[in-house]
C-alpha positions as CSV (number, residue, x, y, z in Angstrom):
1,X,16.4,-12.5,-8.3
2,X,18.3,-9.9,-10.3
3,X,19.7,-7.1,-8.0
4,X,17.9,-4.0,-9.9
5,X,14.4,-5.6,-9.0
6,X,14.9,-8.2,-6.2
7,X,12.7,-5.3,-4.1
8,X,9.9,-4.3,-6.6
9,X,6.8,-5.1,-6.3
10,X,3.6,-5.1,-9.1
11,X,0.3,-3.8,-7.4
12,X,-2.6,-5.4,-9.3
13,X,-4.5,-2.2,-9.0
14,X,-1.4,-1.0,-11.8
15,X,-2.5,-4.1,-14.1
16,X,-6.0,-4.0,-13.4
17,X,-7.2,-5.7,-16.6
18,X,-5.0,-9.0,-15.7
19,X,-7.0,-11.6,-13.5
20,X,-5.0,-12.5,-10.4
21,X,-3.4,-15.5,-12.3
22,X,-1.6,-13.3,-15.3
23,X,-0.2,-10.4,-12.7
24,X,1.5,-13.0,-10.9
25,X,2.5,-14.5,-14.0
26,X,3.0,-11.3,-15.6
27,X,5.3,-10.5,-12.9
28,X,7.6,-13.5,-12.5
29,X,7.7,-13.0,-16.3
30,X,9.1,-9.8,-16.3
31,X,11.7,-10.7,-13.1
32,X,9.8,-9.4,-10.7
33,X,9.5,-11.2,-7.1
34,X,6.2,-10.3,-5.4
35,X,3.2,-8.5,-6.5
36,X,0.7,-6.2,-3.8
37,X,-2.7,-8.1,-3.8
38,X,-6.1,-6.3,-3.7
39,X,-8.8,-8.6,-2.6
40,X,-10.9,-8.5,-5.7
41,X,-8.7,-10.1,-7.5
42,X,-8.2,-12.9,-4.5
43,X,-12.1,-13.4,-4.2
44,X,-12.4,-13.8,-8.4
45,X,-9.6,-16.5,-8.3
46,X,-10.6,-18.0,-4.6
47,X,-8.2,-18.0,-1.4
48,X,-6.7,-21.0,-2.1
49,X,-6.5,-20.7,-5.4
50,X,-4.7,-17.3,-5.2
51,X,-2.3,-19.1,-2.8
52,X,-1.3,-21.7,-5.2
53,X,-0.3,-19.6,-7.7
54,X,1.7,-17.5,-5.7
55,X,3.6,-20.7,-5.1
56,X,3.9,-21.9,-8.4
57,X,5.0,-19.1,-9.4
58,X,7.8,-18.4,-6.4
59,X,6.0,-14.9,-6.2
60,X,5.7,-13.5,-2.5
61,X,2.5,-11.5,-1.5
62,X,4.5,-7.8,-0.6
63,X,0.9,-6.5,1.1
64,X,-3.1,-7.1,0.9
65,X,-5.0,-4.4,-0.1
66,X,-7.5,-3.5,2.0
67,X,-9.0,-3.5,5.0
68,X,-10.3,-0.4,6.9
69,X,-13.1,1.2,6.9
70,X,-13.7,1.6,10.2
71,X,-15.1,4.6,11.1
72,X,-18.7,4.0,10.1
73,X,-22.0,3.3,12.6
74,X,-22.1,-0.5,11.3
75,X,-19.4,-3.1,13.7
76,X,-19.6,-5.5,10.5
77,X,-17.0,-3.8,9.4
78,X,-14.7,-5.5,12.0
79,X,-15.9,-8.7,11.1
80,X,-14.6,-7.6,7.4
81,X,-11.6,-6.6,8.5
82,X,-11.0,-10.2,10.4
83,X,-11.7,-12.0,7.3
84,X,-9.1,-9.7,5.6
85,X,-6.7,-10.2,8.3
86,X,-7.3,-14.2,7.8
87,X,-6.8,-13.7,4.1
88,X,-3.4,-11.9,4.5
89,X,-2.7,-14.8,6.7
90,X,-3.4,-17.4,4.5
91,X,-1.3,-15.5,1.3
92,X,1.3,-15.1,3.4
93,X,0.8,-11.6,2.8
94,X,3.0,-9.7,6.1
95,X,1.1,-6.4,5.7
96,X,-2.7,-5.8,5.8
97,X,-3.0,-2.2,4.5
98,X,-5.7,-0.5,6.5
99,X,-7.7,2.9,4.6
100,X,-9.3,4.3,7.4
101,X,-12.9,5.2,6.3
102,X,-14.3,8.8,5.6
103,X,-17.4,10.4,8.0
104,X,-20.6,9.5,7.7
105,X,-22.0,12.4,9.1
106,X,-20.6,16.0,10.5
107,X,-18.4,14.4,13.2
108,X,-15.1,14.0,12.3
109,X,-13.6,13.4,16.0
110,X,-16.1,11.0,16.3
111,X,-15.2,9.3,13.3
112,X,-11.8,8.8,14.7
113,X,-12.4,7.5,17.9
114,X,-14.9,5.0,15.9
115,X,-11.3,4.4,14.1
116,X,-9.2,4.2,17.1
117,X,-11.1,1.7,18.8
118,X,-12.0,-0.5,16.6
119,X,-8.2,-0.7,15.2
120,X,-7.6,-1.5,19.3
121,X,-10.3,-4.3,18.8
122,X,-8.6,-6.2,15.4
123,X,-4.7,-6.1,17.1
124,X,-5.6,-9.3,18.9
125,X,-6.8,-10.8,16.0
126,X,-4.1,-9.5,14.0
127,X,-1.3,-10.6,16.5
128,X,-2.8,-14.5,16.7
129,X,-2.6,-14.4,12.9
130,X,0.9,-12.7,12.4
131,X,-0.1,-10.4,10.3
132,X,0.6,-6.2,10.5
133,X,-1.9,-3.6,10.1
134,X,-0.6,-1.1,8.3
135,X,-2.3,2.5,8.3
136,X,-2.0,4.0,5.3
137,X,-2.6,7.6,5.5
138,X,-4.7,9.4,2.5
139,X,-3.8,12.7,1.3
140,X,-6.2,15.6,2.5
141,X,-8.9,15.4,-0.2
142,X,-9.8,12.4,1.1
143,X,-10.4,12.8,4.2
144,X,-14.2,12.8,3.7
145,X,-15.2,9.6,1.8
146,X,-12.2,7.7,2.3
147,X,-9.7,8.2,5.2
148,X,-9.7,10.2,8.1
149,X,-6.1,9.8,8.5
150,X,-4.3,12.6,6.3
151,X,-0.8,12.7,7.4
152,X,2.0,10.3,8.3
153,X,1.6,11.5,11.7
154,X,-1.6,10.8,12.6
155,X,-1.3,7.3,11.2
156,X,1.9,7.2,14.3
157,X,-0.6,8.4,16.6
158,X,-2.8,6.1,15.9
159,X,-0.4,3.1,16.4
160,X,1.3,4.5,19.3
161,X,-0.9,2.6,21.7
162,X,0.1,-0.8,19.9
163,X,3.5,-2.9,19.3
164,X,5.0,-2.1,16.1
165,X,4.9,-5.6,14.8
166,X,1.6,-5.5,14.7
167,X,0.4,-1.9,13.9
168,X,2.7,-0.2,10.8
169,X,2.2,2.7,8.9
170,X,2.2,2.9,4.9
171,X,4.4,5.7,3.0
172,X,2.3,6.2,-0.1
173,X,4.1,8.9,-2.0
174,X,0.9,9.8,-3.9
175,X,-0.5,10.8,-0.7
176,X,2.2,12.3,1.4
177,X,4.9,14.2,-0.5
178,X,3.1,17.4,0.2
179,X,4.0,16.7,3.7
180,X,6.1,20.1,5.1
181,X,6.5,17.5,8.0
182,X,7.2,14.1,6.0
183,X,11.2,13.9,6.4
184,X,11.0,14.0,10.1
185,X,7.9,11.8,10.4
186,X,9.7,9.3,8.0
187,X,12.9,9.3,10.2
188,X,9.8,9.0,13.6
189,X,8.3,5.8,11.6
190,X,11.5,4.1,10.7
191,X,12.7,4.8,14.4
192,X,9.9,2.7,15.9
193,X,10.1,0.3,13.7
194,X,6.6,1.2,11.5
195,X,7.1,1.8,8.5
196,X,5.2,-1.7,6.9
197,X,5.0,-0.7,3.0
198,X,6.5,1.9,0.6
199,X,4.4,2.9,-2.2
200,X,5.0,4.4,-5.1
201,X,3.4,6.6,-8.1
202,X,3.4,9.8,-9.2
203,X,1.0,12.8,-8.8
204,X,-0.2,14.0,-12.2
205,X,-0.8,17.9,-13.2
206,X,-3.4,18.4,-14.2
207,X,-5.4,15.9,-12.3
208,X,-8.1,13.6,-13.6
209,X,-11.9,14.9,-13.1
210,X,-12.1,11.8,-10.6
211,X,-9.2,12.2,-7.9
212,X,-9.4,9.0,-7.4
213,X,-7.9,8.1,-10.8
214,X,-4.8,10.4,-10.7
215,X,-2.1,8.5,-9.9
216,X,0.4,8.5,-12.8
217,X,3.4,6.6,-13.8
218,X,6.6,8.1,-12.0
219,X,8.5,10.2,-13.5
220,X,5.1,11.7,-15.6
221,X,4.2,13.9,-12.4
222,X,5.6,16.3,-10.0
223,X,6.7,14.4,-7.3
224,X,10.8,14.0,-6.4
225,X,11.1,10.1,-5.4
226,X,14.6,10.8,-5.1
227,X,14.3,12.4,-2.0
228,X,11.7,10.4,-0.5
229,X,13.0,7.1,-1.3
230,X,16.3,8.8,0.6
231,X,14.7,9.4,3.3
232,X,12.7,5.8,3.4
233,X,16.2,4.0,3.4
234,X,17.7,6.4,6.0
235,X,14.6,5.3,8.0
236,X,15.9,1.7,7.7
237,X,13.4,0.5,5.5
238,X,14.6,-2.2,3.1
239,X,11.3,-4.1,2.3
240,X,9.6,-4.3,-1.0
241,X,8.6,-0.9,-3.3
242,X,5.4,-1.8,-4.5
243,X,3.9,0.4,-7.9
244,X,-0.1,1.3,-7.3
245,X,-1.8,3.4,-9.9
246,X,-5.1,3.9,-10.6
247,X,-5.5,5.5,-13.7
248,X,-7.9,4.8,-17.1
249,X,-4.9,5.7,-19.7
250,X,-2.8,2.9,-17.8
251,X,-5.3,0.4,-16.8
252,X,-6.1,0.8,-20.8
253,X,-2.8,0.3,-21.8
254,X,-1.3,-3.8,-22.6
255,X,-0.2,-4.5,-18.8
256,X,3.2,-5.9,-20.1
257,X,3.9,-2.7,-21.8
258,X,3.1,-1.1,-18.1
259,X,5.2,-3.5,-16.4
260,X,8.3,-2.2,-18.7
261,X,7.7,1.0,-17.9
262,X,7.1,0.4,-14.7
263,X,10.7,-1.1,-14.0
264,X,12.2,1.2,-16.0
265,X,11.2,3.8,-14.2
266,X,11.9,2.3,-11.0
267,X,15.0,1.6,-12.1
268,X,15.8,5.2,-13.3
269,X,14.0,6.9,-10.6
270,X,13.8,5.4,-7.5
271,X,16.7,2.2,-7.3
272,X,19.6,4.7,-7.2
273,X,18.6,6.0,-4.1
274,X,17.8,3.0,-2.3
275,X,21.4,2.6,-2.4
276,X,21.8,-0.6,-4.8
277,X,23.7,-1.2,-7.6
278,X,21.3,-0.1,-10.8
């Protein structure tokens, strides 16, 4: 793989209107050598299906997006996140990202412990399989419908109790660069050994009506990936940089177009300071 891409990774959330089959395509294509699954796309194709064209294609799985949602009155959620786990498993995906959940009612401690011990029940499960959960911390606004988790270092609090093989943490830069705290919780992660993804997009001003579609191309936002990606490498991370955007303008935008952009960005932006030749 050439040296300016051998680490980037195509989320299919980025290319959301290719099926499974053309953003693994899409991205051996364009030079790219692994692409971040969601499971959407793996259930419209089938498991095994999915896991074929990965190896036709000599595209590895960086992560599968998601499990979580824990933090709910309902246990099937467990049993969801052990069929994600086996998933991962079978895409040889190393990373399950893990949103935590929002509250279903006023009780936001209560929520967590829901969070904390269920995560304590899938490590087992998880460690038989070989496959990491990784926390992925959302940023604040999400904290009611969606994750619990707000900051990198509650995700490390929440893995503490477990082996770092098995329980990682995910730097999303969408959802932590407002972090006062971020540098020294990156250098905390890297230390131990957690940090199992680094994700990357931008944070748009203004932002969309829907948050949840406000995650723009880098270099058309605010956010320095300069200085986080530094401080991801000085952490000791050298695993795949995977692009995730939800946004309408890009999902309606030809995915091959995106993909150019995409590396050229990453390539402008981010590569020089993960320390490899550009």
């Amino acid at each position: 793989m050439s040296a300016p891409f051998g680490r980037l990774s195509l989320n299919t959330k980025t290319s959301n209107a290719w099926t499974l089959r053309e953003a693994v395509e899409g991205a051996a294509a364009a030079g790219l050598p692994a692409v971040g699954l969601w499971r959407d796309r793996v259930a419209e194709a089938g498991l095994d299906e999915a896991s074929k064209i990965l190896r036709d294609n000599g595209i590895r799985a960086s992560s599968l997006c998601r499990g979580g949602f824990l933090t709910g009155f309902d246990d099937q959620a467990v049993e969801d996140n052990r069929r994600a786990i086996d998933e991962a498993a079978t895409l040889g995906a190393p990373e399950l990202v893990v949103v935590a959940g929002g509250i279903p009612d006023r009780d936001l401690p209560g929520a967590r412990a829901r969070l904390a011990e269920r995560l304590a029940a899938l490590v087992p499960y998880a460690t038989d399989r070989g496959v990491r959960l990784a926390l992925e911390p959302l940023h604040p606004m999400y904290c009611a419908d969606r994750a619990v988790i707000s900051t990198l270092g509650q995700a490390l609090e929440l893995a503490a109790p477990h082996p770092a093989h098995v329980v990682g943490v995910v730097v999303d830069t969408f959802h932590v660069w407002w972090d006062p705290d971020l540098r020294a919780r990156v250098a905390e992660a890297g230390a131990q050994g957690r940090i199992s993804s680094y994700q990357i997009c931008d944070w748009l001003v203004p932002m969309a009506a829907d948050p949840l579609m406000s995650r723009g191309m880098m270099g058309d936002g605010v956010i320095d990936f300069a200085s986080i990606t530094e401080m991801v490498t000085a952490a000791g991370y050298f695993g795949d940089v995977e692009v995730e955007i939800f946004n309408d303008d890009v999902w309606a935008s030809d995915p091959r177009d995106v993909v150019e952009t995409m590396k050229r960005r990453y390539r402008k932006l981010v590569l020089p300071s993960l320390g490899e030749a550009a």
